[in-house]
Steps between C-alpha positions, in 0.01 A plus 500: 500500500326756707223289518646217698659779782294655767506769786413359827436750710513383858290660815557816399230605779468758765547258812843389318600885469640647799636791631882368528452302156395839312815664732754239328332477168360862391514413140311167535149623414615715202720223341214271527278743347759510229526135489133454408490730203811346349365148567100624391665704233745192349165258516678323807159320728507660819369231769454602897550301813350635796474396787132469632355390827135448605331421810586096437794452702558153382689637207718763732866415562571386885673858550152667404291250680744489830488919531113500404517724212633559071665796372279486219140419547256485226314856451729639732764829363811227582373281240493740210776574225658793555443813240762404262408137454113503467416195265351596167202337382579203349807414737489172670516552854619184731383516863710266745518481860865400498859613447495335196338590146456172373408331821123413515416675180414391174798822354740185391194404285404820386825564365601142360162561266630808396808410393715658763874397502641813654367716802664827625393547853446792715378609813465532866697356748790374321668248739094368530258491250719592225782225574261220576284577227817550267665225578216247543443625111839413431512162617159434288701588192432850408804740431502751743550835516453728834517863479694641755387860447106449497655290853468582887533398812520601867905601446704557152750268698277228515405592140829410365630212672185307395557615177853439482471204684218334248665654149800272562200153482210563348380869447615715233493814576406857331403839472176630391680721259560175338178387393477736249742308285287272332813273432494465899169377515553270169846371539393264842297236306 
């Protein structure tokens, strides 16, 4: 049912948007716009993941701490979503300080007491945040879906042989376009 699927929507945030992302992927922020009104519209949860550093560098990974600085530093314009995927009021939003989703979070939790079997996932940079994050949530059980079209990353190229690459193991993947057949979003549990 549509109640045991989710959106995660993954750090879709202005340090993760760049100038040769938007280049390769000029339809990213409108599909993702799209994405969440078929998903809000259906009654799909929409969760975020975004990736949120403070001042505690304990909880920075050695890149960060090694160079001395995070993309996306809490209160700062890199840390915020980006125009088209602004959490609503009511949507659970996950801060992490990893590549990772699930990792040092309570979101496998959150969604195991909701009932979640089946996540479609979305999201900034997709041979990062969105494969780790994907495919941890695949190896803790959940069916998964990624969306390649609410996807980016630095190259198109790079875009497609993770996707390609992970399709063939774990990672089913789809088209926003998609969601809005609610036998999609039913038939995976």
């Amino acid at each position: 049912s549509r109640s045991s699927s989710a959106l995660l929507l993954v750090d879709v945030q202005q340090a993760f948007w760049r100038r040769t992302t938007e280049e390769h992927f000029p339809e990213f922020t409108k599909n993702v716009s799209e994405l969440l009104k078929l998903c809000r519209g259906l009654g799909v949860e929409v969760i975020h993941a975004h990736e949120v550093f403070t001042e505690d560098t304990d909880k920075w990974l050695p890149k960060h701490k090694l160079r001395g600085y995070a993309v996306a530093m809490e209160g700062t314009a890199g840390a915020s979503a980006l125009d088209c995927a602004k959490p609503l009021p009511g949507e659970a939003v996950f801060t992490k300080t990893t590549y990772d989703a699930f990792h040092s979070t309570p979101l496998e939790d959150y969604l195991r007491k909701k009932g979640k079997r089946h996540l479609m996932v979305a999201g900034l940079v997709t041979s990062v945040c969105v494969l780790l994050t994907a495919s941890s949530a695949y190896q803790k059980q959940f069916h998964v879906d990624v969306v390649h079209d609410c996807c980016a990353d630095e190259s198109r190229e790079v875009h497609d042989v993770i996707l390609n690459r992970y399709s063939t193991w774990m990672l089913n993947i789809v088209d926003y376009k998609s969601i809005s057949n609610p036998q999609l979003v039913c038939s995976k549990l």
